[in-house]
C-alpha positions as CSV (number, residue, x, y, z in Angstrom):
1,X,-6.8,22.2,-31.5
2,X,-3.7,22.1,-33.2
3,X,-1.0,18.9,-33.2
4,X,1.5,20.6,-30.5
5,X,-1.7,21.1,-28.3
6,X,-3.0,17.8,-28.9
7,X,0.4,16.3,-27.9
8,X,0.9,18.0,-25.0
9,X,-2.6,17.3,-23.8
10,X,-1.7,13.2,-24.1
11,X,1.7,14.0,-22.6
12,X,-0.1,15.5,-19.2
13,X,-2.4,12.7,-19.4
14,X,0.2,10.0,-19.3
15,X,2.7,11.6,-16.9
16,X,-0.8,11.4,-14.4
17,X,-1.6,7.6,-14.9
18,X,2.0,7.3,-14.5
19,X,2.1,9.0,-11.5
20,X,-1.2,6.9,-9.9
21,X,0.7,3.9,-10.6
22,X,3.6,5.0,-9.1
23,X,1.4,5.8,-6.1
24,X,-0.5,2.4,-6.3
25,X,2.6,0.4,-6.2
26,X,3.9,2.2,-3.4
27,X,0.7,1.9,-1.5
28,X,0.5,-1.7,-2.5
29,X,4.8,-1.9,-0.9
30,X,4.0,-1.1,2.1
31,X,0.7,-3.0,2.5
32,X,2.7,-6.0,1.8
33,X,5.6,-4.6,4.3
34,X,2.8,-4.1,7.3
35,X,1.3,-7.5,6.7
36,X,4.9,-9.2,6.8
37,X,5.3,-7.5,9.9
38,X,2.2,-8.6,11.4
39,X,2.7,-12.1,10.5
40,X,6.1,-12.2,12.1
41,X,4.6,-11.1,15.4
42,X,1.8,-13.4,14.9
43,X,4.2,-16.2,14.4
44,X,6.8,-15.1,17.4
45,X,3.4,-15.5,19.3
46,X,2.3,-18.6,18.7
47,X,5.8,-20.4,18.5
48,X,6.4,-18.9,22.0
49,X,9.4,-16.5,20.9
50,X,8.1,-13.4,21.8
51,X,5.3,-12.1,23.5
52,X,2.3,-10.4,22.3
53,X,2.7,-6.9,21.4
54,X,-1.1,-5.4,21.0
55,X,0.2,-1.7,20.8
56,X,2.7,-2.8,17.6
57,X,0.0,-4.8,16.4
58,X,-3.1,-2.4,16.2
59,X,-0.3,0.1,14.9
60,X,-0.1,-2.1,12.0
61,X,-3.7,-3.0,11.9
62,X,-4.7,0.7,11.9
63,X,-2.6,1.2,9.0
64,X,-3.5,-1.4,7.2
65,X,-7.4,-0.1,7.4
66,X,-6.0,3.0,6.2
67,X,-4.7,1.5,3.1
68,X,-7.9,0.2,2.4
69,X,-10.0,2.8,2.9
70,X,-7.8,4.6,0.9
71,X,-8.5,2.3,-2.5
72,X,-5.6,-0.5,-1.6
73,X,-6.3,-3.3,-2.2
74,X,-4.3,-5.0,0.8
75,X,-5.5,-9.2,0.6
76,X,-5.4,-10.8,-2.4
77,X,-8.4,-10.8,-4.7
């Protein structure tokens, strides 16, 4: 294999990690966007500001599952 073959070889190797991190962080965004939501509506619920919304909150839920099932790690470790 020469040295241009080599290189490019790396190259494609590189541009994928790139792109599953790029892919994880995104995944990881709106894991942390669904959760914020959910807490908000947990919170307007019991502070008495808003009532409970079950469709917006299995919406969110089911998404969340998603995420996980998916590889995301959506809690903490």
């Amino acid at each position: 294999m020469s040295f241009l073959d080599r290189a490019k070889q790396q190259a494609s190797e590189l541009r994928g990690r790139a792109e599953d991190k790029v892919q994880d962080l995104a995944a990881r965004r709106k894991a942390d966007d669904l959760l914020g939501q959910l807490g908000r509506l947990a919170y307007a619920e019991q502070t008495g500001r808003g009532t409970a919304d079950a469709a917006a909150a299995e919406r969110i839920v089911t998404e969340l599952r998603a995420l996980e099932s998916s590889g995301t790690q959506v809690l903490g470790a």
